[in-house]
C-alpha positions as CSV (number, residue, x, y, z in Angstrom):
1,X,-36.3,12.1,32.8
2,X,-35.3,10.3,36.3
3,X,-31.6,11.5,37.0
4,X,-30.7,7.0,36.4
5,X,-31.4,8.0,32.8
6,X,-29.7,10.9,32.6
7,X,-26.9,9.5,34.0
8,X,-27.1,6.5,31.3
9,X,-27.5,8.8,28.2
10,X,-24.5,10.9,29.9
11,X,-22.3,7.8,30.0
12,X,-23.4,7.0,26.5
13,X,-22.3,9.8,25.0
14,X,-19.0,10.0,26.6
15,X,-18.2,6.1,25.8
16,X,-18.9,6.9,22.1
17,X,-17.0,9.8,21.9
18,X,-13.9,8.2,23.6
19,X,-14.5,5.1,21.2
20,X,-13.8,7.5,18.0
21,X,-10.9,9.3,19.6
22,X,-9.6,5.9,20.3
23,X,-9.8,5.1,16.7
24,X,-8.1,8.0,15.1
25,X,-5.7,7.8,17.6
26,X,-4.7,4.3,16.2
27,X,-4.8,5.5,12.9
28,X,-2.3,8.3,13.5
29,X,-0.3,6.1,15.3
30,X,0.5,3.5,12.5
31,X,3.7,3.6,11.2
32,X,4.7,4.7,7.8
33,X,5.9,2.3,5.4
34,X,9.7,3.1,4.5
35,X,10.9,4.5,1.4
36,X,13.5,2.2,0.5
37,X,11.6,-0.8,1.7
38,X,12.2,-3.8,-1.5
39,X,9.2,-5.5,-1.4
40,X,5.6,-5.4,-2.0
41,X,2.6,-8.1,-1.0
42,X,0.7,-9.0,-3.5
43,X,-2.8,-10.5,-2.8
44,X,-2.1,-14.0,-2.0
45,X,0.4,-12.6,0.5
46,X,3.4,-13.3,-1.4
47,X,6.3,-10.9,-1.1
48,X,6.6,-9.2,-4.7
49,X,10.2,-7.1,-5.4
50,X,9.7,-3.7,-6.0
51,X,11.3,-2.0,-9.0
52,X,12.9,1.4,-10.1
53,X,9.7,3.1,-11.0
54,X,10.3,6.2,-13.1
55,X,7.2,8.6,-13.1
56,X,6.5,11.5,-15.8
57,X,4.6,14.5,-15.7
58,X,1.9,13.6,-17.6
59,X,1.2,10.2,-14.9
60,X,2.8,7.3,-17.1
61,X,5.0,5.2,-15.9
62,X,8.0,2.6,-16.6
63,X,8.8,0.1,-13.6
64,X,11.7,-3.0,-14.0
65,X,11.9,-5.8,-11.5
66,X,14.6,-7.8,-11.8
67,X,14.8,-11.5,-10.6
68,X,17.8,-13.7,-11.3
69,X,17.9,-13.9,-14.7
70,X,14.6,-12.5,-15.6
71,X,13.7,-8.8,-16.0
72,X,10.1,-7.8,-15.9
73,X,9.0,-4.0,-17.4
74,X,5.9,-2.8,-16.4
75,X,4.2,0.4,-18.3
76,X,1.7,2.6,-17.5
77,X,0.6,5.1,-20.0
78,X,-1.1,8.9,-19.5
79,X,-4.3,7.0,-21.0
80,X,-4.5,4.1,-18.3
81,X,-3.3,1.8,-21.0
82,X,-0.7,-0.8,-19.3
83,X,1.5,-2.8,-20.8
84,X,3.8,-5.8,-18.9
85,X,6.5,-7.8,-20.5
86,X,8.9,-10.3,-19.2
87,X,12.3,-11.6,-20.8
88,X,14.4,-14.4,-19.4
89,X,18.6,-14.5,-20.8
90,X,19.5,-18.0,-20.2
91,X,23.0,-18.4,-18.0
92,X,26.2,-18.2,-20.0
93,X,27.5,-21.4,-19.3
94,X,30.9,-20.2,-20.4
């Protein structure tokens, strides 16, 4: 090998390796999504309200999202099976 060619495969080398770091550096640097945060996108992009979300032991789960006047439950059984069911109360007009 001519020492132009050694020099090229050296520079390779050390652009891919500084191309990975780069990208697990970015990785580590993204910031965490907070705890309390009320919202979640769904895949249109629209902003979805998170719930209280209670979580057993054995993986189910009961979520309720309330909007206004609407309340929507979301379940999650230990078998996978999930269940969702909204009920609107009109407004007392009283």
């Amino acid at each position: 090998m001519t020492t132009v060619s050694k020099i090229l495969v050296l520079g390779s080398a050390v652009a891919l390796a500084a191309g990975g770091f780069a990208g697990v550096a970015y990785a580590q640097g993204q910031p965490q999504t907070p705890k309390n945060w009320s919202y979640t996108l769904d895949k249109n992009g629209q902003r979805v309200p998170k719930g209280n979300r209670i979580t057993n032991p054995d993986g189910s789960w009961r979520e309720e999202v309330r909007q206004g006047n609407c309340v929507t439950v979301k379940e999650r059984s230990a078998s996978g099976e999930y269940k969702e069911t909204r009920q609107c109360n009109p407004q007392n007009p009283g």
